[in-house]
C-alpha positions as CSV (number, residue, x, y, z in Angstrom):
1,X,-16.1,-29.4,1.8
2,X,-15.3,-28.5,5.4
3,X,-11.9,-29.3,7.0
4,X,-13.4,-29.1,10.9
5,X,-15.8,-27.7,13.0
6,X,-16.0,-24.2,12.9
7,X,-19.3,-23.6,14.6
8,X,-17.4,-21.6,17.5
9,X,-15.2,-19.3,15.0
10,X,-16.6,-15.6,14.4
11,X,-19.2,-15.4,11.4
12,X,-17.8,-14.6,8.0
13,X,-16.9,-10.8,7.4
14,X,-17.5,-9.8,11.0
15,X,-14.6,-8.7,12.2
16,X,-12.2,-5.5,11.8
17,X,-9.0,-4.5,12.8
18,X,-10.5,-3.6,16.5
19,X,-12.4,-6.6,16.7
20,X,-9.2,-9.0,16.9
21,X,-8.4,-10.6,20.0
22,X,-3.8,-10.3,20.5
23,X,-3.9,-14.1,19.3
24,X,-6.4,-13.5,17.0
25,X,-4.0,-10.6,15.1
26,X,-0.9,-12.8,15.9
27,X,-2.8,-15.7,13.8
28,X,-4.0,-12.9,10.9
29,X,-0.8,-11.6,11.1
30,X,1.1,-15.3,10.2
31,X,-1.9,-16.1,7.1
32,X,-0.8,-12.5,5.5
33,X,2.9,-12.9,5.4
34,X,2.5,-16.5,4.3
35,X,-0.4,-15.7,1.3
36,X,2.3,-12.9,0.8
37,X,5.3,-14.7,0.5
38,X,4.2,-17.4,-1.9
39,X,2.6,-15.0,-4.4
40,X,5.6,-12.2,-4.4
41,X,8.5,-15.0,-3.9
42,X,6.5,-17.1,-7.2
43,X,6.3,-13.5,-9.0
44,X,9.5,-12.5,-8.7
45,X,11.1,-16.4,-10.3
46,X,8.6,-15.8,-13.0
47,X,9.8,-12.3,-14.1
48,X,13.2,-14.4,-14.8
49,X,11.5,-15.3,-18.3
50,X,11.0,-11.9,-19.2
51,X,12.0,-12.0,-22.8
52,X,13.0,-15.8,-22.5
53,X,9.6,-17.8,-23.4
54,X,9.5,-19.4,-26.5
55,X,6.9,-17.7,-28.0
56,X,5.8,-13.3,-28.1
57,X,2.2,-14.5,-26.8
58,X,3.9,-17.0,-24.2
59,X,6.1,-14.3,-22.7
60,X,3.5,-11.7,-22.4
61,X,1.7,-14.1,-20.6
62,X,3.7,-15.0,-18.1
63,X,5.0,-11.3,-17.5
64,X,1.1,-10.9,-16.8
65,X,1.4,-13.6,-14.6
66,X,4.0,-12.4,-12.6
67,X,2.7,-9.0,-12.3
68,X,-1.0,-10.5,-11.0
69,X,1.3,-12.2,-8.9
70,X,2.9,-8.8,-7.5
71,X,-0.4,-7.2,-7.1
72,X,-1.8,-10.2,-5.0
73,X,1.3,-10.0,-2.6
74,X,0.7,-6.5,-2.4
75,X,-2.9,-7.0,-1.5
76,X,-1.6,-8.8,1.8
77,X,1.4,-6.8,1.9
78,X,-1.2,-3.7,2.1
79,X,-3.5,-5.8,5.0
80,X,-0.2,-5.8,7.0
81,X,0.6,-2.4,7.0
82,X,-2.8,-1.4,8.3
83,X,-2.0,-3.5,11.1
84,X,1.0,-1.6,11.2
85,X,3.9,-3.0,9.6
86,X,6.0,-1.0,7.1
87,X,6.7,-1.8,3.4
88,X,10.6,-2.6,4.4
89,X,9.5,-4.8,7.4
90,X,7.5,-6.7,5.4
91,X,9.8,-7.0,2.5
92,X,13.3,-5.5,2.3
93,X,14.2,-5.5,5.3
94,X,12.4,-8.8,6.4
95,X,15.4,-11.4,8.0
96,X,16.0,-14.5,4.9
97,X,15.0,-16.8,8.1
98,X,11.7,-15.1,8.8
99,X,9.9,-15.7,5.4
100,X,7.2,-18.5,5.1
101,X,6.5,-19.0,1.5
102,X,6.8,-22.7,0.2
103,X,9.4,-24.0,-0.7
104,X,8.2,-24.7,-4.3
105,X,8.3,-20.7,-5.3
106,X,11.7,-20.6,-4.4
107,X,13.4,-23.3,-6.5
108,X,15.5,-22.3,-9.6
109,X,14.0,-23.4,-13.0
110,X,15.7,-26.1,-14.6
111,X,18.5,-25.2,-17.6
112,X,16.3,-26.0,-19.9
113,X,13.1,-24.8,-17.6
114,X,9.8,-24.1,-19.8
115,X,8.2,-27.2,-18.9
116,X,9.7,-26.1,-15.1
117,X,7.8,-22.9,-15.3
118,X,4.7,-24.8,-17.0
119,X,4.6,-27.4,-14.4
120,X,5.5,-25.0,-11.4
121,X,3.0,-22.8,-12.6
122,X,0.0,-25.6,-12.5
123,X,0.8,-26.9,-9.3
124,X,0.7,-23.6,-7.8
125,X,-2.4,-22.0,-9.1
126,X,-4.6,-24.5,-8.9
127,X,-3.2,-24.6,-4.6
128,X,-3.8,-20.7,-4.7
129,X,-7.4,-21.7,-6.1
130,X,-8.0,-23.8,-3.5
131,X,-6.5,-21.5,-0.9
132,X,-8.1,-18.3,-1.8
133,X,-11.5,-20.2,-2.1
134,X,-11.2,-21.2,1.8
135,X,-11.0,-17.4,2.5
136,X,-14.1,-16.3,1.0
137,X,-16.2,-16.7,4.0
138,X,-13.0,-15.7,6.1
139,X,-14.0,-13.6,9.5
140,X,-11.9,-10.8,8.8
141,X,-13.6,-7.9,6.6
142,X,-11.0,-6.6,5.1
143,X,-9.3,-9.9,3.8
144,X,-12.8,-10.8,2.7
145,X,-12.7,-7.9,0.3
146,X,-9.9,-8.7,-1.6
147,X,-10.3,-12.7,-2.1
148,X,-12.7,-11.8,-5.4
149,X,-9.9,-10.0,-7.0
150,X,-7.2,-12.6,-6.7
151,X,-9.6,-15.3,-7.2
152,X,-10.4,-14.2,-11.0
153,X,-6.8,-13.6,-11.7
154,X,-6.1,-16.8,-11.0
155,X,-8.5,-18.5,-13.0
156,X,-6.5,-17.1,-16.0
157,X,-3.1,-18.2,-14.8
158,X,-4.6,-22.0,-15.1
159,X,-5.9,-22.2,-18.1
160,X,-1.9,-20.6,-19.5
161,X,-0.5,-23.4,-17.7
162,X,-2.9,-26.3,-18.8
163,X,-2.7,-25.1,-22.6
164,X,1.2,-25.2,-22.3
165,X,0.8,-28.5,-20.7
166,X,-1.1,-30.1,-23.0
167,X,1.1,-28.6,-26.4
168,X,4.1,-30.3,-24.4
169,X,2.8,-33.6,-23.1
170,X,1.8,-34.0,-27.3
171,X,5.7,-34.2,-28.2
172,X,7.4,-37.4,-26.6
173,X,11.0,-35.2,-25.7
174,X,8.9,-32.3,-24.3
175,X,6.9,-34.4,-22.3
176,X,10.5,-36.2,-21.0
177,X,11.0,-32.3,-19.7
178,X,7.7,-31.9,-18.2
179,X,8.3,-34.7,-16.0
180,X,11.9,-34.5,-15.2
181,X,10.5,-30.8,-13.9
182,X,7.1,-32.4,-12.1
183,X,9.6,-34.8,-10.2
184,X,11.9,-31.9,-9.0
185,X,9.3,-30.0,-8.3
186,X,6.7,-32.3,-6.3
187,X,8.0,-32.6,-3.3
188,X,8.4,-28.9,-3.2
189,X,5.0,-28.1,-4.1
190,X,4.0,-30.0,-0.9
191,X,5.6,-27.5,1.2
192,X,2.7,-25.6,-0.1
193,X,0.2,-27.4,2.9
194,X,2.8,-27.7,5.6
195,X,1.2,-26.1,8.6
196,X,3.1,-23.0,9.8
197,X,2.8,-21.4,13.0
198,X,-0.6,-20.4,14.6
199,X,-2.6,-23.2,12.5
200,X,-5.0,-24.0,15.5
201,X,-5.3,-20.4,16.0
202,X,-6.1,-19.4,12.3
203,X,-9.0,-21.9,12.2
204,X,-10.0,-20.8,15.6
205,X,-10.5,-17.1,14.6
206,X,-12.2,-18.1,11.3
207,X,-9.4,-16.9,9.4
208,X,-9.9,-19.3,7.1
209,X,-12.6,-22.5,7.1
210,X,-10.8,-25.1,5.5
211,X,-7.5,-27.1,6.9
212,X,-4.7,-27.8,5.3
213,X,-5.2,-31.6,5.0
214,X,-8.8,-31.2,3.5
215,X,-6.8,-28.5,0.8
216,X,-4.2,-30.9,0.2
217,X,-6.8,-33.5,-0.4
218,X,-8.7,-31.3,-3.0
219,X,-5.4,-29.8,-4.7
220,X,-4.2,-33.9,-4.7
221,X,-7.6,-34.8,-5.9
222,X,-7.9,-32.3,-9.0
223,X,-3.5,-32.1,-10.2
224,X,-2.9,-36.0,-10.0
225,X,-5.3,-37.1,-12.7
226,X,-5.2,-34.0,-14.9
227,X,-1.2,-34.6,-14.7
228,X,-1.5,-38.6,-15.5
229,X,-4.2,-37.9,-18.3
230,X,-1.1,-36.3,-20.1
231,X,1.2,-39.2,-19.5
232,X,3.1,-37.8,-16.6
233,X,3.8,-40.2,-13.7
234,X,3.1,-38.2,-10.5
235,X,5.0,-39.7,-8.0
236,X,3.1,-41.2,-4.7
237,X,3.2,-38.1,-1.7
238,X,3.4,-40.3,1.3
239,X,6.4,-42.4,-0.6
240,X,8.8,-39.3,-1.7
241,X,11.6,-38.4,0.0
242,X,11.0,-34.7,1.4
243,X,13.1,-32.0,1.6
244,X,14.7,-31.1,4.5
245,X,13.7,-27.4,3.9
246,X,10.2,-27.0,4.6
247,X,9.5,-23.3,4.1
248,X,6.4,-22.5,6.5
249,X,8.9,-22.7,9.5
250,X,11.6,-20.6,7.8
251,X,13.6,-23.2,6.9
252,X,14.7,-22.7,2.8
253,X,16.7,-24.3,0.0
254,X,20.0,-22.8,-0.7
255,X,18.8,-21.4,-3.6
256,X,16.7,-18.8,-1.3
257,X,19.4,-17.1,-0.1
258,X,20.9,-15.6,-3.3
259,X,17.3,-15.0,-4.5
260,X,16.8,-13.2,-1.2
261,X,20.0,-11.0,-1.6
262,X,19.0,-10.6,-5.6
263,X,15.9,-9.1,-5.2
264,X,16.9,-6.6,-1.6
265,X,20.3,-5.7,-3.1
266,X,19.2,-2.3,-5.3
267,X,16.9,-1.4,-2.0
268,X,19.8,-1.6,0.2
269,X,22.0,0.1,-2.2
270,X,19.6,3.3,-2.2
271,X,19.7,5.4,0.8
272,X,16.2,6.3,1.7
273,X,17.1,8.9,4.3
274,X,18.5,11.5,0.9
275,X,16.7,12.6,-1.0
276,X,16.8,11.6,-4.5
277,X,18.1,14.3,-6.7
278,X,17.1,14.7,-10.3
279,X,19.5,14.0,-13.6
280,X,21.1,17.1,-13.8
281,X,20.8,18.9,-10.7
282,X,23.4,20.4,-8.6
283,X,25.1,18.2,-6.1
């Protein structure tokens, strides 16, 4: 599969830091803080089932989930500081309004959200599958040389969700849930192939070889009928009403905000310029 032509973009791997052209970086620069924002934005709504999964095995699972999660963000995140961006920039400090992850990641599970976290969790991981694949040949070195890692994590974070989806979609009420949360969550998981700033110049640098449309194609092509061979009615893409929010522009759900201000509020509470002092030591 091959979303263009690419036979003008740089070969695959040959390019460093000092190779990139300013639009070039500009476009590297927009990929890293959007592969960054959907994997630590998706980890850090997963962590809220620590100790909340219905099962010890389930519940280690998806805390090993999230913390893959963490570490693939911080792969990017790490990519962006060599191009010289600090941790707080990227994160902490980062402006609500300036974040790019879908929209999807962002949403608050369900009250009674297992089959939310099951469902969110398919959607996305087979998209990160598809997504990390189109970097493997990517022009830029040092991305190239993280892909692999991610790319077997992920591979386990399926096969949790499909075994949870298939226990559920066996129990008529469960399988109610399931797609009560796969409507709510559809048109969000969309957001996932919005184009976000510097598309034309991502597949122009070889950044990455696939577009978006053939992605969404492929991730359409491989969730609709493993969702309808366990009874769940996937709703038609170009018929649903989309949100408003769609994510790669910086526009959010209201839900962002207080996750935003959740997650920042014990870095902005710490001030960075003391140092810390030790239980017990003099003040």
């Amino acid at each position: 599969m091959n979303g263009g032509d690419d036979a003008d973009a740089p070969a695959a791997a040959s390019l460093d830091r000092d190779d990139l052209t300013p639009e070039g970086q500009v476009a590297l620069e927009a990929l890293l803080f959007r592969l960054a924002a959907d994997e630590f934005v998706h980890a850090e709504r997963l962590t809220e089932w620590q100790i909340f999964a219905p099962t010890i095995e389930s519940d280690l699972a998806l805390a090993n989930v999230a913390q893959d999660e963490f570490g693939h963000a911080r792969l990017w995140y790490d990519l962006l500081r060599e191009l010289g961006y600090s941790e707080e920039e990227c994160i902490w400090r980062r402006a609500p309004d300036d974040w790019t992850h879908a929209t999807l990641v962002e949403r608050p599970f369900a009250d009674d959200g297992w089959g939310d976290a099951v469902v969110r969790t398919y959607l996305y991981d087979v998209a990160e599958r598809i997504r990390l694949e189109a970097l493997v040949d990517t022009s830029y070195a040092p991305l190239a040389d993280r892909v692999g890692k991610a790319l077997a994590e992920e591979e386990y974070h399926r096969e949790h969700a499909l075994s949870w989806l298939e226990r559920l979609a066996s129990d008529d009420e469960a399988r109610e849930r399931l797609q009560a949360a796969l409507d709510d969550l559809f048109p969000h998981a969309l957001s996932l192939w919005y184009p976000g700033e510097h598309e034309t110049e991502i597949r122009a640098a070889g950044l990455r070889r696939e577009s978006l449309a053939s992605m969404r194609e492929e991730w359409l092509d491989t969730v609709v009928p493993t969702l309808e061979g366990y009874g769940l009615v996937v709703p038609e893409p170009d018929e649903i009403d989309r949100p408003a929010a769609r994510g790669r522009d910086g526009s959010h759900t209201d839900a962002w905000v207080d996750l935003y201000e959740a997650f920042t509020a014990t870095h902005r509470e710490v001030d960075f310029d003391r140092p810390a002092r030790l239980r017990g030591e003099e003040a």
